[in-house]
N, C-alpha and C positions, 0 to 999 in steps of 0.2 A: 609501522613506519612512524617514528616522532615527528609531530607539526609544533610550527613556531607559528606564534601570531604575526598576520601582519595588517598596515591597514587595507582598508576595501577600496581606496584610491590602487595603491600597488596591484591587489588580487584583479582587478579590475583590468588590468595590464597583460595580465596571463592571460594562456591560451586555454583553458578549462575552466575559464569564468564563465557563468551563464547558465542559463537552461539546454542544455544541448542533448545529444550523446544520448545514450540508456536512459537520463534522466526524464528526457522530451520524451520518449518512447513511453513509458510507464506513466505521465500524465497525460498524453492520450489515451492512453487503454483506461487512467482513472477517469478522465470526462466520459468514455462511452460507457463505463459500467456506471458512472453516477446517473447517466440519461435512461441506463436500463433500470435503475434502481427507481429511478420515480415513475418507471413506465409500470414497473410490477407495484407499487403501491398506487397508483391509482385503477389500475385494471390488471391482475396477476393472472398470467394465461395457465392455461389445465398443467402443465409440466412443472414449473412451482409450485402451482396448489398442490400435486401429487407428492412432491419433495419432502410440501409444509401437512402434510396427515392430511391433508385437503381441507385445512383450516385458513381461510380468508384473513381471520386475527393475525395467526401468527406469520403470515405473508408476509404482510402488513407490517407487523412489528419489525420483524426483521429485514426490511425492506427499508424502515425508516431509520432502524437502527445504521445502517449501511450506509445510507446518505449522512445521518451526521457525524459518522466517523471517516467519511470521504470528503468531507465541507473543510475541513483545516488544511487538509495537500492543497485543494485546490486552489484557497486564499491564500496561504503561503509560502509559493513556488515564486509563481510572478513576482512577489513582493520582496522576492530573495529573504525573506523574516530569519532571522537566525534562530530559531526554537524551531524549525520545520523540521529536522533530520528529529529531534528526541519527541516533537509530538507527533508525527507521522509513524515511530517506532512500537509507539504508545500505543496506536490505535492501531495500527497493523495486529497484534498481540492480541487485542481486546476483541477485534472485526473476528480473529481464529478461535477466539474461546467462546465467541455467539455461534458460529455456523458449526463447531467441531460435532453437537449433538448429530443437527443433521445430514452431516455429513458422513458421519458412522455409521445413522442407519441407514443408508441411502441403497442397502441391501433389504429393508423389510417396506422402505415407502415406493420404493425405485422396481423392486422383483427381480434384483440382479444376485449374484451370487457376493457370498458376506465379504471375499475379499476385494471385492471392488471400495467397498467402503472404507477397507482400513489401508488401502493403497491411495483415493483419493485423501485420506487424512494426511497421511504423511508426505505425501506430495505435496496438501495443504503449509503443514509445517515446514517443509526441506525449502519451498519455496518463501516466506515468510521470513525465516530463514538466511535465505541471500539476499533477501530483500535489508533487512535488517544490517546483515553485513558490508552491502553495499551504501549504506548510509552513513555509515561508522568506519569505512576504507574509503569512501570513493574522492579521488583528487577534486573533481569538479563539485562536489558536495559540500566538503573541509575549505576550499574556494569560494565559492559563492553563498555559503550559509555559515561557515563558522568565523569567514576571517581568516583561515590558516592553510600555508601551505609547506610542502616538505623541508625536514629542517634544512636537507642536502642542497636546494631551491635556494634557500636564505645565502649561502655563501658562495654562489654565484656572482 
C-alpha cells in the first residue's frame, strides 16, 4: 500500500492514531516478558537453567541480553518516537539470533524429541516474521510512528 506523509496534527485526527489495537496487546505481553526477564536474571528457576545447559552464566547473559533488547519498545511506544518500527525490527531479529541456538537444541537440554526443536525454531521465525511485517504494513503504526497514512486517505 503507498503512504504519503502527513503532519502529526492531521495523523492525530485519525482513528488509528495511538497505541491501541494489536499494537497495545504486544506491549503488554512485552512488559510481562521484560518482568519475567529480570525475574530469571536475578533468580533463574530449574526449567531455564535446564534450557540454559544448567549454566547460571548463560541464564543470565541471555536474560540480560533480552531486557536490553526489550528497553527501546518500551521507551519508545509511549513516546510515539518515529525510529520505533525500524529499531524494534532491529532487535526483534537480533533477540532470534541469541535464542535460535537454544532453541534448536531444546531436544537435547529439554529430552523431548528433535522435532520439537526445529518446529519451535520456526515458529520462532514465522512469528518474528509477522511481527516484522506488521510493523512495516500496519495503519496505526505508518500513523503514529511514521507520519504517514494511505495515499487513498490523502484524497479524501
Amino acid at each position: 500500500m503507498p503512504w504519503n506523509s502527513a503532519p502529526r496534527e492531521e495523523g492525530a485526527r485519525r482513528r488509528y492514531y495511538g497505541v491501541g489495537g494489536w499494537l497495545l496487546f504486544i506491549y503488554i505481553l512485552a512488559v510481562l516478558a521484560f518482568l519475567s526477564s529480570i525475574r530469571d536474571l536475578v533468580n533463574p528457576d530449574e526449567r531455564t537453567l535446564k534450557l540454559f545447559l544448567g549454566s547460571t552464566g548463560i541464564a543470565r547473559v541471555v536474560s540480560l541480553a533480552s531486557i536490553g533488547l526489550r528497553i527501546p519498545f518500551l521507551i519508545l511506544v509511549p513516546l510515539k518516537h518515529r525510529l520505533m518500527p525500524s529499531i524494534d525490527i532491529t532487535c526483534t531479529w537480533i533477540s532470534v539470533c541469541v535464542m535460535m541456538p537454544f532453541i534448536i537444541s531444546v531436544d537435547v537440554t529439554m529430552g523431548v524429541p528433535a522435532m520439537v526443536g526445529i518446529f519451535a525454531a520456526a515458529l520462532v521465525v514465522v512469528v518474528a516474521a509477522l511481527w516484522t511485517w506488521y510493523l512495516l504494513a500496519s495503519k496505526r503504526v505508518n500513523l503514529t510512528f511514521r507520519h504517514k497514512i494511505p495515499a487513498l486517505a490523502m484524497r479524501r
